[in-house]
C-alpha positions as CSV (number, residue, x, y, z in Angstrom):
1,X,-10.6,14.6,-20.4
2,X,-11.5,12.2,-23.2
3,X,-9.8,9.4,-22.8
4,X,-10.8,7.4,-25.6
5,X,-9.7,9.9,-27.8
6,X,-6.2,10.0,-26.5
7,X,-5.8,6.9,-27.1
8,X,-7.2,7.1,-30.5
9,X,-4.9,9.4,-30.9
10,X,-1.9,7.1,-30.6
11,X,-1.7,7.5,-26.3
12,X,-0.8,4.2,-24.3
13,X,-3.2,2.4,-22.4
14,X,-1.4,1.1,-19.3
15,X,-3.6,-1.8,-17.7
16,X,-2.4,-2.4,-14.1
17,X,-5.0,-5.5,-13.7
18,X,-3.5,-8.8,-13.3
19,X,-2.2,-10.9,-16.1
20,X,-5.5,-13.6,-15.5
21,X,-8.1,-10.7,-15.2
22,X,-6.0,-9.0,-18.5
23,X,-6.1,-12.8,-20.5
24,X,-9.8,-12.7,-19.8
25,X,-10.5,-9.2,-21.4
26,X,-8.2,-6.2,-23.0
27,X,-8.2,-3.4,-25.2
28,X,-6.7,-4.2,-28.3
29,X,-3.2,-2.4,-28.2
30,X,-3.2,-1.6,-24.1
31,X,-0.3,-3.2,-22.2
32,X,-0.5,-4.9,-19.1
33,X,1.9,-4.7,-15.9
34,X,-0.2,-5.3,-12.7
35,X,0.2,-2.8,-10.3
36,X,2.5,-4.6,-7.8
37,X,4.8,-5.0,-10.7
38,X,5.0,-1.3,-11.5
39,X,7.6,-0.3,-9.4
40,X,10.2,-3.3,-10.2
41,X,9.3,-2.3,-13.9
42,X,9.3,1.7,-14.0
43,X,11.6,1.4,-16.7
44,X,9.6,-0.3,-18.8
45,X,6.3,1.9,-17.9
46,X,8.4,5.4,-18.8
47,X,9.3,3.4,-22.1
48,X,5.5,4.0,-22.7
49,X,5.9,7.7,-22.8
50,X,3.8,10.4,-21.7
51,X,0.8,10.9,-21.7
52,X,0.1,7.8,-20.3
53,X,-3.7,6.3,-19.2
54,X,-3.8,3.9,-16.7
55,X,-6.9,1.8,-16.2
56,X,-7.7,-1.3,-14.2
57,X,-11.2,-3.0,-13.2
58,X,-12.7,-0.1,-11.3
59,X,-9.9,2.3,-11.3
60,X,-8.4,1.4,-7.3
61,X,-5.6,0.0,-8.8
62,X,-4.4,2.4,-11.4
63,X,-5.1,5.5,-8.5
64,X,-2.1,3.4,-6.8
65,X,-0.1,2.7,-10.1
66,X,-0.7,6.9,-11.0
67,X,1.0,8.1,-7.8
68,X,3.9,5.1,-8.3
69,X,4.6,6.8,-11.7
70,X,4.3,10.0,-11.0
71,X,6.6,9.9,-8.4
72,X,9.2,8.3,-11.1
73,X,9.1,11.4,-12.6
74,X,6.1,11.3,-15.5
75,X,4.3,14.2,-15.5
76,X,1.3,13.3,-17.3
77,X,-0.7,9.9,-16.0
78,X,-4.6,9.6,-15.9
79,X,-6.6,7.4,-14.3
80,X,-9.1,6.5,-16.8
81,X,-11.2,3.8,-13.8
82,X,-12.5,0.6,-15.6
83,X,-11.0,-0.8,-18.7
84,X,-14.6,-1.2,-19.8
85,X,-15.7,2.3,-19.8
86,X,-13.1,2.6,-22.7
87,X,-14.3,0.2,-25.0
């Protein structure tokens, strides 16, 4: 799975890192709701449609933030690791 292409290709980035480690470094266009917010703010995640790529520092976090979403009912979530491996 290329997952700089999906999101080339108009896909949101979900970045489940917290808000400081987000401030200090982003993709351009990704959204960020840390992971221990993700279930208080389902709605808002399912707002981001499907497919949806998660990334976080390593990927640890967005594994976690994956099964949460998936198990809100969206079908397609990837764990795309490290937000750096995207740039």
């Amino acid at each position: 799975m290329n997952y700089k292409e999906l999101i080339s290709g108009g896909v949101k980035l979900l970045d489940v890192r917290s808000e400081e480690e987000f401030n200090e470094g982003h993709i351009e266009g990704s959204v960020n709701i840390p992971v221990n917010d993700v279930q208080s703010r389902i709605t808002e995640v399912k707002e981001l449609g499907s497919p949806l790529v998660v990334c976080c520092l390593s990927g640890g976090r967005a594994g976690v933030a994956k099964a949460l979403i998936e198990a809100a009912g969206v079908k397609e979530v990837y764990n795309a690791g490290g937000w750096e491996s995207l740039l």
